[in-house]
C-alpha positions, -999 to +999 in steps of 0.1 A: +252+036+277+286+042+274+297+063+251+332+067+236+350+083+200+344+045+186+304+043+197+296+080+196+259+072+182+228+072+203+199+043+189+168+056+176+135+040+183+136+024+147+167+001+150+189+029+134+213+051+150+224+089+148+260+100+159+260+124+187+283+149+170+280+162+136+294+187+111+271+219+098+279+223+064+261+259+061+287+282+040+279+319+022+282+305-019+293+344-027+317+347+002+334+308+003+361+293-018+341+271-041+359+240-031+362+246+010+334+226+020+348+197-002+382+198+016+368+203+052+346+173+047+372+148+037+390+163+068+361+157+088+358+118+080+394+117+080+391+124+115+357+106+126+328+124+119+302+105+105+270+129+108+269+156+084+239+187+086+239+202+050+209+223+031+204+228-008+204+269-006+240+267+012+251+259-026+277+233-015+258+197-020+281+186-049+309+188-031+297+171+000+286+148-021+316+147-041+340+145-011+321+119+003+316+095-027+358+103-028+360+086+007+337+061-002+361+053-032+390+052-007+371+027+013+382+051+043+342+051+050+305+033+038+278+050+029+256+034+057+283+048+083+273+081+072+243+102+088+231+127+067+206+155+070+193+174+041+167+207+046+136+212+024+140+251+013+109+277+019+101+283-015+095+243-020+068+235+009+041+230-020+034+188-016+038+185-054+075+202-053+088+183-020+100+152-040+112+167-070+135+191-046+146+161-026+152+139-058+174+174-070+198+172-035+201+135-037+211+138-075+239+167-066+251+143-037+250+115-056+230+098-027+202+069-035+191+080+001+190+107+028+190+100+064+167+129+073+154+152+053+138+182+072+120+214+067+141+248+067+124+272+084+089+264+092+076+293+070+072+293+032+083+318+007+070+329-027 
């Protein structure tokens, strides 16, 4: 396979695909400008990134969410162009508490869908 900055994504065993290079969206809520991960994410598409690595307890899902239904808007980028990957928190591992979490992220993205959604840290918390 030959891979360039227009076919960066490798095909997954389903039919879909994941680009190769992603963004981490991880950011310290007390420490970070409210609105930084919002502007570096419109950068970011701007420039060609089309997988994006974000988690609930990062505190920044409305705007990525925000930026990205902005670019969307724009028509600078569809929805099915971008990869997303959302993290379960500790404190959620309970079956009954998994959706309800999930269904929170996608409403504070303002997502119908996630991409992947995976566990945080392989441990739960009280």
């Amino acid at each position: 396979m030959s891979l360039t900055a227009q076919n960066h994504r490798i095909p997954l065993n389903d039919g879909n695909s994941i680009p190769i290079i992603g963004l981490g969206t991880f950011s310290t809520p007390k420490i970070t400008a409210h609105d930084a991960c919002y502007h570096a994410m419109k950068v970011a598409i701007d420039v060609g990134y089309r997988h994006f690595d974000g988690a609930w307890v990062y505190g920044n899902e409305d705007e990525i969410g925000e930026a990205i239904q902005e670019k969307i808007a724009d028509d600078a980028v569809r929805r099915d162009e971008i990869y997303y990957c959302g993290k379960l928190w500790s404190t959620y591992h309970p079956p009954v508490m998994v959706r309800p979490f999930l269904e929170r992220s996608l409403k504070l993205l303002k997502f119908d869908y996630m991409d992947l959604f995976i566990i945080e840290l392989p441990l739960a918390f009280k």
